[in-house]
PyMOL Python script that loads the backbone (N, CA, C, O; Angstrom):
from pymol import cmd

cmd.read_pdbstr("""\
ATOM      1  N   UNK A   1       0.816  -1.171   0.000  1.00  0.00           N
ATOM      2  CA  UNK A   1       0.000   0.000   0.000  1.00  0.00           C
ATOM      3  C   UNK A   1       0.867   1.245   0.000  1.00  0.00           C
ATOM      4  O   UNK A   1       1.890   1.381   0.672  1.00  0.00           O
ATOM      5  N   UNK A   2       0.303   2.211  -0.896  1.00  0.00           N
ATOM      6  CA  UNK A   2       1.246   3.776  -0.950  1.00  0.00           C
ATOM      7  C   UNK A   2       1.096   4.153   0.399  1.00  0.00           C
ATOM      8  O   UNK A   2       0.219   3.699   1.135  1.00  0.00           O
ATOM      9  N   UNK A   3       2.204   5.230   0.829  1.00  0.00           N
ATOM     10  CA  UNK A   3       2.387   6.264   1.979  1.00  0.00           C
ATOM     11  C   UNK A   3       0.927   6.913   2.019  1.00  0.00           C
ATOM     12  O   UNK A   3       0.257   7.349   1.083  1.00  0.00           O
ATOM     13  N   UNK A   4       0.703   6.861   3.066  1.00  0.00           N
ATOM     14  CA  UNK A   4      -0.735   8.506   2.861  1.00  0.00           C
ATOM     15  C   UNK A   4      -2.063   7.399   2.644  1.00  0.00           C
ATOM     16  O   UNK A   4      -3.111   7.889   3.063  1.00  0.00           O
ATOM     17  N   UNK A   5      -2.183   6.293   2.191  1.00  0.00           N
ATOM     18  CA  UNK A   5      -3.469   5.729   2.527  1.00  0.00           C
ATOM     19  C   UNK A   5      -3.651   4.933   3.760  1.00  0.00           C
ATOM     20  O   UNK A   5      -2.685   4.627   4.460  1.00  0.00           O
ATOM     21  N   UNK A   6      -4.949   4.567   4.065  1.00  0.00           N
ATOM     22  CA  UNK A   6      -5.662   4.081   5.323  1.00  0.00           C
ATOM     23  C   UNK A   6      -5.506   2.512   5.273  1.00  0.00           C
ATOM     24  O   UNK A   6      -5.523   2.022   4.144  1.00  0.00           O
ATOM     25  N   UNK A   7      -5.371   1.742   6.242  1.00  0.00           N
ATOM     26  CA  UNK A   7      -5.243   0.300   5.838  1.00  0.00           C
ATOM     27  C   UNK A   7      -6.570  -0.225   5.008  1.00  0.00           C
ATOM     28  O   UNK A   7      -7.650   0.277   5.321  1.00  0.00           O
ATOM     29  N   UNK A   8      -6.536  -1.052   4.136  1.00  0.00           N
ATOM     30  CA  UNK A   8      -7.418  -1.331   4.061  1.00  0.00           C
ATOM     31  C   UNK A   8      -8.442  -0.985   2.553  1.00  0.00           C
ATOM     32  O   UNK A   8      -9.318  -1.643   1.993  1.00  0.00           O
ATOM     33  N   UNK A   9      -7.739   0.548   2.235  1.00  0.00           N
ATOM     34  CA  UNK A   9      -7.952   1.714   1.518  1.00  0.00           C
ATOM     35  C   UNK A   9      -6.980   1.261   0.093  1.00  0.00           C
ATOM     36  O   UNK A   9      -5.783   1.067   0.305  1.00  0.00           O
ATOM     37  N   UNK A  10      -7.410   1.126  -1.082  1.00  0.00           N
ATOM     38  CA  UNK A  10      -6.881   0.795  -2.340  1.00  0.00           C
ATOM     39  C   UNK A  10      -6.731   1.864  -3.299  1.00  0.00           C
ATOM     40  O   UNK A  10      -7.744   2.125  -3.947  1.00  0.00           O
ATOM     41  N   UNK A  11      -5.607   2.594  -3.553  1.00  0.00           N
ATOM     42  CA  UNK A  11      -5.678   3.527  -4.506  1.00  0.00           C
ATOM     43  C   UNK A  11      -5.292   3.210  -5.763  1.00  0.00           C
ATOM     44  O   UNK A  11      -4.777   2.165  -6.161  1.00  0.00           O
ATOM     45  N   UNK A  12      -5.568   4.148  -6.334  1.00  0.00           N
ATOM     46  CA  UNK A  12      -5.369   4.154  -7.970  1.00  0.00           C
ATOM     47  C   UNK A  12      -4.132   3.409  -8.697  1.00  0.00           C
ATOM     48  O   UNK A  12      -4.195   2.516  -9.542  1.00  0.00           O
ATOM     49  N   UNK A  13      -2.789   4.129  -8.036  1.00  0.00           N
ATOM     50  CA  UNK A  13      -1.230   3.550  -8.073  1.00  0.00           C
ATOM     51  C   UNK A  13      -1.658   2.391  -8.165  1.00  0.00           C
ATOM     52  O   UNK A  13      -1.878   1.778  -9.210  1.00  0.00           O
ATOM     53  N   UNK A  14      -1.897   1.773  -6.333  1.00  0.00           N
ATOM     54  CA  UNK A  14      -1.861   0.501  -6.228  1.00  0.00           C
ATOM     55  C   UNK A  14      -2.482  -0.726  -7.397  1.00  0.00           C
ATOM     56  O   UNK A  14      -1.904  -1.692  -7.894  1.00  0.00           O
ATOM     57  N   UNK A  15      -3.698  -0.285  -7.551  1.00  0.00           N
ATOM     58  CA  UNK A  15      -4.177  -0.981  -8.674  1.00  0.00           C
ATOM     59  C   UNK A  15      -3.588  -0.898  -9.697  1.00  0.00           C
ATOM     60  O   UNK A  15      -3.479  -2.018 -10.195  1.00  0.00           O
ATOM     61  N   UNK A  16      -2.995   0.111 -10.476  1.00  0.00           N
ATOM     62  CA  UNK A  16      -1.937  -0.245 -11.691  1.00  0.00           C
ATOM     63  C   UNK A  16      -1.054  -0.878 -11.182  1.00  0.00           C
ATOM     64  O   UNK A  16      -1.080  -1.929 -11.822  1.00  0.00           O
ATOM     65  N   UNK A  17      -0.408  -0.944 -10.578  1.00  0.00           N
ATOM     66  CA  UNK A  17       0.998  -2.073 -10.256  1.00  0.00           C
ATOM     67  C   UNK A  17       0.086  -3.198  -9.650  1.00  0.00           C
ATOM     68  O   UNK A  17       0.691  -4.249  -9.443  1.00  0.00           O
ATOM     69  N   UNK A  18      -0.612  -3.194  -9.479  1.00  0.00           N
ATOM     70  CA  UNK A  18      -1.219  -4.945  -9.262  1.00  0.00           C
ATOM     71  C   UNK A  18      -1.116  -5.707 -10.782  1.00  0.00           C
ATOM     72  O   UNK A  18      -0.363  -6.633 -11.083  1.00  0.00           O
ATOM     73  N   UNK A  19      -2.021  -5.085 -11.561  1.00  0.00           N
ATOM     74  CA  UNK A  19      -2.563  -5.409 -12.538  1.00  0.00           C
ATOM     75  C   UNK A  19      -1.116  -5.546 -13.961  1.00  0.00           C
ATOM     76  O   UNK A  19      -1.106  -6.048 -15.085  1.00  0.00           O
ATOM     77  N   UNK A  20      -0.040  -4.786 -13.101  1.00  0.00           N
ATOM     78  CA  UNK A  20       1.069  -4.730 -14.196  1.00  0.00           C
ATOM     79  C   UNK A  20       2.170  -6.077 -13.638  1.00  0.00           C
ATOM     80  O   UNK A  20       2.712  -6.830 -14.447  1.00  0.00           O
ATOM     81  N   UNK A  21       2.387  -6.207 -11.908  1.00  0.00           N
ATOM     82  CA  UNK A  21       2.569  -7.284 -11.602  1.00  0.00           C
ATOM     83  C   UNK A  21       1.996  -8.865 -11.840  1.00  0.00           C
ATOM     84  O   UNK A  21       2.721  -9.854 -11.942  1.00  0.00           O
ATOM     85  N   UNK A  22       0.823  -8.856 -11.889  1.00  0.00           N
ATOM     86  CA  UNK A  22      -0.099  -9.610 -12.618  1.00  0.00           C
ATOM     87  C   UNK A  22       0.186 -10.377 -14.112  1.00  0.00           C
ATOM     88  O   UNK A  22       0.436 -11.513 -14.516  1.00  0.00           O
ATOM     89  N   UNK A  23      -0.031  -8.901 -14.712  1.00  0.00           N
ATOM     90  CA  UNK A  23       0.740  -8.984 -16.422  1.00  0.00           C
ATOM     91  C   UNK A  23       1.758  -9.677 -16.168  1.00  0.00           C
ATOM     92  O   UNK A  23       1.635 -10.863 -16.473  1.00  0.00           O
ATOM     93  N   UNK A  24       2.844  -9.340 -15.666  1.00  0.00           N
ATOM     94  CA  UNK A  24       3.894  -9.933 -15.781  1.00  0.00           C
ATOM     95  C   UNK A  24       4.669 -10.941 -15.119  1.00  0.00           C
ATOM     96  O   UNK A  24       5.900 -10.967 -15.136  1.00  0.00           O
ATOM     97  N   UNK A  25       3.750 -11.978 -14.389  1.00  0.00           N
ATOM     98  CA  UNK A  25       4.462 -12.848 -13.962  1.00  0.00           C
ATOM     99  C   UNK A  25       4.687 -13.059 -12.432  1.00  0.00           C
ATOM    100  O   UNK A  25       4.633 -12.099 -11.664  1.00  0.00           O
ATOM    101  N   UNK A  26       4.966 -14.461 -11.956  1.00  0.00           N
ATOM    102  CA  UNK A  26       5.816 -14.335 -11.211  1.00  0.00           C
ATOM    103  C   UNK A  26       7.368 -13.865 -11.193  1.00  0.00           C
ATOM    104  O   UNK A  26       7.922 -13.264 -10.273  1.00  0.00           O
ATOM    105  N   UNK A  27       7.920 -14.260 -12.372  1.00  0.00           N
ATOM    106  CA  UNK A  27       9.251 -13.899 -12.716  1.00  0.00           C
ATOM    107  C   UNK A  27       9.884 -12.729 -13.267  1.00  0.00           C
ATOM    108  O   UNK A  27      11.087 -12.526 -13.430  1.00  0.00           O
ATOM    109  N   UNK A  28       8.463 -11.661 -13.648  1.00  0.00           N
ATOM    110  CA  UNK A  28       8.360 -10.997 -14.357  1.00  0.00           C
ATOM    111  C   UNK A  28       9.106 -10.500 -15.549  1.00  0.00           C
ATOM    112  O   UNK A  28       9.593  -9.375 -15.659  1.00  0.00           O
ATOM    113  N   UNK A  29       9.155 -11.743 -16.691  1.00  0.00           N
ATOM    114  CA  UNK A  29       9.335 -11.576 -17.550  1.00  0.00           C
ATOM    115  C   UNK A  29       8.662 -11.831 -18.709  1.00  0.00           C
ATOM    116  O   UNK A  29       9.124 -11.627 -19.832  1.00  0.00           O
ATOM    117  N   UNK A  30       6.853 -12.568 -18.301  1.00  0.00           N
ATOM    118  CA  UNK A  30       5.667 -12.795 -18.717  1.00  0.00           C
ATOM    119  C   UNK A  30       4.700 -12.567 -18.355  1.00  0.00           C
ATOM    120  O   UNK A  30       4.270 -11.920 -17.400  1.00  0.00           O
ATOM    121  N   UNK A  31       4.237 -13.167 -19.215  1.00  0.00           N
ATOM    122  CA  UNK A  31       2.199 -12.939 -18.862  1.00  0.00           C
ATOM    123  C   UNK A  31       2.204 -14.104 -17.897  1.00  0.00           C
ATOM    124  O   UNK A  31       2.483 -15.293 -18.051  1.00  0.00           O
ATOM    125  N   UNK A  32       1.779 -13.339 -16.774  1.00  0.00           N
ATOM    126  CA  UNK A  32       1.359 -14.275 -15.485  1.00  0.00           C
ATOM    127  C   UNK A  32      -0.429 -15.100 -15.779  1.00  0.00           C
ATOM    128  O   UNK A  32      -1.288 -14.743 -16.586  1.00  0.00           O
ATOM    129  N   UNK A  33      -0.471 -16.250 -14.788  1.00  0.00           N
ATOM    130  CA  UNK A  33      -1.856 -16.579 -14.684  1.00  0.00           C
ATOM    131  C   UNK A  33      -2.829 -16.246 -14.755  1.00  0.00           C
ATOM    132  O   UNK A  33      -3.872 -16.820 -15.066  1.00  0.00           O
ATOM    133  N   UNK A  34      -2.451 -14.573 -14.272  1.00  0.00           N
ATOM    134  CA  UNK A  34      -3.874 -13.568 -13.992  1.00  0.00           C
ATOM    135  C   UNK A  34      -4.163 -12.934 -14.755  1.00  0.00           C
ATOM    136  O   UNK A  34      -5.260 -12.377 -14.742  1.00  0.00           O
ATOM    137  N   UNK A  35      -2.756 -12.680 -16.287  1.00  0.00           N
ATOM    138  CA  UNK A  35      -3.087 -12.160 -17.144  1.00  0.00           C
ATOM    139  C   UNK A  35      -4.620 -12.020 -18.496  1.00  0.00           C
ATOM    140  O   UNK A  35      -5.008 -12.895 -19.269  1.00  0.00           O
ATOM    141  N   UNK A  36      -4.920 -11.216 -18.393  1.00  0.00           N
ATOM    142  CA  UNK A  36      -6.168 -11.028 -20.052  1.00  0.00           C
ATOM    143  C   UNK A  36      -5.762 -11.955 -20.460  1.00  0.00           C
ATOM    144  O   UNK A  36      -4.674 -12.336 -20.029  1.00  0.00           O
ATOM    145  N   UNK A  37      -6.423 -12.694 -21.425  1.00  0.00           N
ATOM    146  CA  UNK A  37      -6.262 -13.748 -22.304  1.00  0.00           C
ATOM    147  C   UNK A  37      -6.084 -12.951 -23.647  1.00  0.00           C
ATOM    148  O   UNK A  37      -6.761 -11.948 -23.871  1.00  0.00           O
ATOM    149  N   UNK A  38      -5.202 -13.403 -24.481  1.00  0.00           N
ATOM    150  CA  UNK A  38      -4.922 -12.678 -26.034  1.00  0.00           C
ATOM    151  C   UNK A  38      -4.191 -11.869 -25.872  1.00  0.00           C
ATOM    152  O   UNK A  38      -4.323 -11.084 -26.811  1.00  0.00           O
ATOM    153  N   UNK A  39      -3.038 -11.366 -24.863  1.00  0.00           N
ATOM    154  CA  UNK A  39      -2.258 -10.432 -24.821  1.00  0.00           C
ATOM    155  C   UNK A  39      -1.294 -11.213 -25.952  1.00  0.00           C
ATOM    156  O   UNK A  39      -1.573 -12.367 -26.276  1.00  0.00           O
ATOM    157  N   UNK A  40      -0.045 -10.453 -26.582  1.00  0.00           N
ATOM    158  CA  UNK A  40       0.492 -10.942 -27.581  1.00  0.00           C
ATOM    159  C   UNK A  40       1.638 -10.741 -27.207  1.00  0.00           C
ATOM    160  O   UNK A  40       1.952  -9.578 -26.950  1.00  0.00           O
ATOM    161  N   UNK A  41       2.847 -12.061 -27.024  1.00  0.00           N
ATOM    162  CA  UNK A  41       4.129 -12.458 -26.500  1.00  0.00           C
ATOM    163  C   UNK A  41       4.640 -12.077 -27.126  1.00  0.00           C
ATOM    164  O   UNK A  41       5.112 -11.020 -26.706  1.00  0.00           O
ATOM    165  N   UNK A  42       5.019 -12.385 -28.423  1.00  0.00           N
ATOM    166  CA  UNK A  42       5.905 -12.660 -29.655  1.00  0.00           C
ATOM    167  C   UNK A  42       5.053 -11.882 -30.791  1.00  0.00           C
ATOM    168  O   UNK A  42       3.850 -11.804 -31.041  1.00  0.00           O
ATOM    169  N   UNK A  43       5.921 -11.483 -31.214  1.00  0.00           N
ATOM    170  CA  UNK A  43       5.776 -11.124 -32.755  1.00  0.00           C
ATOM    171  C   UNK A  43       6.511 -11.397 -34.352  1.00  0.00           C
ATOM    172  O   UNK A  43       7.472 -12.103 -34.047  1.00  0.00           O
ATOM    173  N   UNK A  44       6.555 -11.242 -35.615  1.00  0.00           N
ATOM    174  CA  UNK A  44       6.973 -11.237 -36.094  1.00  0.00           C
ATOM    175  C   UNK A  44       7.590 -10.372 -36.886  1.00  0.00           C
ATOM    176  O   UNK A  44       8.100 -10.720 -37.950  1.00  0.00           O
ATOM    177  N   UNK A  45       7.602  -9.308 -36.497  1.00  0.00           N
ATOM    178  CA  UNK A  45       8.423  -8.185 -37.009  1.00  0.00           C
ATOM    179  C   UNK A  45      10.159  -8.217 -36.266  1.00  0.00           C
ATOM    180  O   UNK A  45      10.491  -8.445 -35.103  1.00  0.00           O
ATOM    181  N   UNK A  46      11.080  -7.862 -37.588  1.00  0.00           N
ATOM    182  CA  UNK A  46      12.402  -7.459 -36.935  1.00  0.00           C
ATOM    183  C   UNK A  46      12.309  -6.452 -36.885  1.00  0.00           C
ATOM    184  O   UNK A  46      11.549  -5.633 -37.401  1.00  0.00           O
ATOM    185  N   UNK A  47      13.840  -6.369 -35.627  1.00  0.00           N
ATOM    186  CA  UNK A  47      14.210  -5.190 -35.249  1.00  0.00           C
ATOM    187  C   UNK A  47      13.821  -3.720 -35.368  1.00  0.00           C
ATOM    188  O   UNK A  47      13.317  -2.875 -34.627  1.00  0.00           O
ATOM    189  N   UNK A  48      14.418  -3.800 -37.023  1.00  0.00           N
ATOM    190  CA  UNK A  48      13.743  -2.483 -37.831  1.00  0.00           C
ATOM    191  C   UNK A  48      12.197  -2.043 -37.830  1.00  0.00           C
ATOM    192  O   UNK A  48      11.884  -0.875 -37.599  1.00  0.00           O
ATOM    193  N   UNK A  49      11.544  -2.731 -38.015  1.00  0.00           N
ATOM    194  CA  UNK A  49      10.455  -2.803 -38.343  1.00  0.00           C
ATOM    195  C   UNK A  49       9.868  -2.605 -36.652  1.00  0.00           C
ATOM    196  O   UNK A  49       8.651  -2.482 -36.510  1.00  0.00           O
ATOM    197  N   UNK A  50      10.555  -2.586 -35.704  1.00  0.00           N
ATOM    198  CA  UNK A  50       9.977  -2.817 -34.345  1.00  0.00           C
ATOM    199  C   UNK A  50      10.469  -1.227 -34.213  1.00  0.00           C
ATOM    200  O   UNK A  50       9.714  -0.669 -33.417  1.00  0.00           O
ATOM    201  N   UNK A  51      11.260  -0.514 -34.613  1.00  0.00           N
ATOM    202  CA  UNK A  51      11.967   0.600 -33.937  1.00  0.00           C
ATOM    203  C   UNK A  51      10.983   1.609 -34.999  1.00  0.00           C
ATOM    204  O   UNK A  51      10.554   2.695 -34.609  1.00  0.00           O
ATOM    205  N   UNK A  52      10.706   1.064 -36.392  1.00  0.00           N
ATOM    206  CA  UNK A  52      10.075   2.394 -36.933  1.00  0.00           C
ATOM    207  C   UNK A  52       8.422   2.259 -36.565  1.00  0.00           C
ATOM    208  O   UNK A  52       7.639   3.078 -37.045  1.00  0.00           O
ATOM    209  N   UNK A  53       7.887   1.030 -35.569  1.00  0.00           N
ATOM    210  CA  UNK A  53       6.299   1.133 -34.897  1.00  0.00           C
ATOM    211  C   UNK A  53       6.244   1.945 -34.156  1.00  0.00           C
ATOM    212  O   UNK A  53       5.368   2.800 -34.026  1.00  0.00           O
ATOM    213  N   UNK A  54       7.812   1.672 -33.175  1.00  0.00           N
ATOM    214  CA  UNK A  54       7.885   2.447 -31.744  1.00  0.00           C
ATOM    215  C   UNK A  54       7.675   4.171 -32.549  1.00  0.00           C
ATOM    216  O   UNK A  54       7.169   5.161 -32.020  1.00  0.00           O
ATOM    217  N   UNK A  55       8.071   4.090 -33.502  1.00  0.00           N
ATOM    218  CA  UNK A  55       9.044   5.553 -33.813  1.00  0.00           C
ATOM    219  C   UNK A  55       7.305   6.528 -33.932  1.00  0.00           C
ATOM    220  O   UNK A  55       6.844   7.484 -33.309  1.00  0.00           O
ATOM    221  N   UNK A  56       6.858   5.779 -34.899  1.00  0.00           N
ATOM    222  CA  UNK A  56       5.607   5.860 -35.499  1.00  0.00           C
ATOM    223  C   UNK A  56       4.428   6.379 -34.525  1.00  0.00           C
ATOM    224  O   UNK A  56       3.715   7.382 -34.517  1.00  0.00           O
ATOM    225  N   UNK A  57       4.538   5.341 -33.783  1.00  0.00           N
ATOM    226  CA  UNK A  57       3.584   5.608 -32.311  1.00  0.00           C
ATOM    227  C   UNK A  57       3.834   6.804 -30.816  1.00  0.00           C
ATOM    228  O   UNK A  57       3.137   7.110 -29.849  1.00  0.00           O
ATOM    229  N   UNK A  58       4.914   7.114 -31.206  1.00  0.00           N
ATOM    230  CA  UNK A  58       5.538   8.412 -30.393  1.00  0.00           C
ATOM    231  C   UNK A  58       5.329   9.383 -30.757  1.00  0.00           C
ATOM    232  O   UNK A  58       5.002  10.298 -30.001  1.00  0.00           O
ATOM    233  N   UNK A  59       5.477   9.548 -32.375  1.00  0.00           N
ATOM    234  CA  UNK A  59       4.833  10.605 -32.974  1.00  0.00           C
ATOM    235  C   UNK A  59       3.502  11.046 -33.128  1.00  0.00           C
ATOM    236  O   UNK A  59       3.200  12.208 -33.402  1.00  0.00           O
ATOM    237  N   UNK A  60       2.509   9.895 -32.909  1.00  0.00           N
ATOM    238  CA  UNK A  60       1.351   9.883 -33.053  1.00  0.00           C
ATOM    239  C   UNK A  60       1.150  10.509 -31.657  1.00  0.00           C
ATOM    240  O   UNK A  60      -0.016  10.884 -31.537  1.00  0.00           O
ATOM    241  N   UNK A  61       1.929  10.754 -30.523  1.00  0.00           N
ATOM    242  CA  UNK A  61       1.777  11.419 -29.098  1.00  0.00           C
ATOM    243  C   UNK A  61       2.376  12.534 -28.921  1.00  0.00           C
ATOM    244  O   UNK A  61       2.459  13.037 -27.801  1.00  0.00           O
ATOM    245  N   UNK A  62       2.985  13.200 -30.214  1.00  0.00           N
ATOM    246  CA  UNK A  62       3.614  14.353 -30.435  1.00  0.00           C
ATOM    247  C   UNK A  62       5.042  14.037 -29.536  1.00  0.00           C
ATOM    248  O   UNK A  62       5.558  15.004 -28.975  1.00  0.00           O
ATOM    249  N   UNK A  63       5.397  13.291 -29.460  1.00  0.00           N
ATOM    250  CA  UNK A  63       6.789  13.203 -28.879  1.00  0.00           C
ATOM    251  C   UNK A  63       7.958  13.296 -29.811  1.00  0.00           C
ATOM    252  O   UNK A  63       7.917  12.467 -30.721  1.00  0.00           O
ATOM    253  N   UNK A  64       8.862  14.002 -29.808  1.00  0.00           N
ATOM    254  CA  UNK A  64      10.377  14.512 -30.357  1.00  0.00           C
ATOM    255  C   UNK A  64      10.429  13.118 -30.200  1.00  0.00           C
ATOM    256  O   UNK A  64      10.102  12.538 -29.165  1.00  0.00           O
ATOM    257  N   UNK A  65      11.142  12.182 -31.975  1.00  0.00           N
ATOM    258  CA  UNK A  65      11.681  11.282 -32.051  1.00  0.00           C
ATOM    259  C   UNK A  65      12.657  11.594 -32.939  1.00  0.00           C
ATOM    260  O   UNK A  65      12.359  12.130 -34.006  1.00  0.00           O
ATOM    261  N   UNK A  66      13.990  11.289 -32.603  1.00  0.00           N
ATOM    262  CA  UNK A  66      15.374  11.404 -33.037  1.00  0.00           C
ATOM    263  C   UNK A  66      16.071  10.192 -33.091  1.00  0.00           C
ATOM    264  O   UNK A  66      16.509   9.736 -32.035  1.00  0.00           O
ATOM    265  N   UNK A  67      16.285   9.476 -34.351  1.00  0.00           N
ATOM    266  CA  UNK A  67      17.077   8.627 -34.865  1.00  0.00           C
ATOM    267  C   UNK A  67      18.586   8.453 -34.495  1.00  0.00           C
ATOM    268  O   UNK A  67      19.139   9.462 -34.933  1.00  0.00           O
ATOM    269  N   UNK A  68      19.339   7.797 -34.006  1.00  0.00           N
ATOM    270  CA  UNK A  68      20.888   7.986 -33.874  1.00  0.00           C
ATOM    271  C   UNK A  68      21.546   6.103 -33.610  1.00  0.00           C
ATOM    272  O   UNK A  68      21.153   5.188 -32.887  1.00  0.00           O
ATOM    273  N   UNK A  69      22.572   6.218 -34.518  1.00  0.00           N
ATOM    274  CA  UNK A  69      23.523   5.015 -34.974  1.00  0.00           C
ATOM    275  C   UNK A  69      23.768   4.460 -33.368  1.00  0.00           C
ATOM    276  O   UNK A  69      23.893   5.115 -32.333  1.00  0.00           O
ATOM    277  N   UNK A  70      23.781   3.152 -33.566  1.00  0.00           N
ATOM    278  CA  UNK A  70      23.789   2.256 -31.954  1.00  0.00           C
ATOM    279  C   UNK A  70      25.437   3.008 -31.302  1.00  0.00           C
ATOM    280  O   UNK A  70      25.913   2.866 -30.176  1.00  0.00           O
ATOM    281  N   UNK A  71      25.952   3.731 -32.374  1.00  0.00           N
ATOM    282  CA  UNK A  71      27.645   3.920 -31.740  1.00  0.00           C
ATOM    283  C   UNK A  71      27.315   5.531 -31.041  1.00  0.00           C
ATOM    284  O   UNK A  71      28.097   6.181 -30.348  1.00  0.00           O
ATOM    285  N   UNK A  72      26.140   5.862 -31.396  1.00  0.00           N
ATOM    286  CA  UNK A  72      26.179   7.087 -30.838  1.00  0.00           C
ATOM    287  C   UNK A  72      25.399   7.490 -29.680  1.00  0.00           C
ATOM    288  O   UNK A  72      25.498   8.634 -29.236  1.00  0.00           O
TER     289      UNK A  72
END
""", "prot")
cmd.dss("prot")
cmd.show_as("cartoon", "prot")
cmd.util.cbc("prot")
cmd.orient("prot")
């Protein structure tokens, strides 16, 4: 439970990190037991194709996306 709530008392936080602990496992490096059904593990896109979704979808949130070589 966060600082500042009552025993007993469930806040907002708490419930996202349940539900993200949950998602992910005991080990948390998967979809745990408690997870939604149809969440999607694996995909088939490479690399590339994974960095210009990310790239794609940042922009779609107006976020500054800047490209730069793995050496830089």
């Amino acid at each position: 439970m966060s600082a500042g709530s009552q025993a007993g008392e469930r806040t907002a936080r708490d419930e996202v990190l349940s539900r993200i602990r949950a998602a992910l496992g005991a080990d948390g490096t998967g979809p745990g037991p408690e997870s939604p059904v149809g969440y999607r593990v694996r995909g088939d896109l490479g690399q590339d194709q994974l960095l210009d979704l990310l790239a794609d979808r940042l922009t779609h949130y107006r976020a500054a996306v800047r490209r730069a070589a793995p050496a830089d």
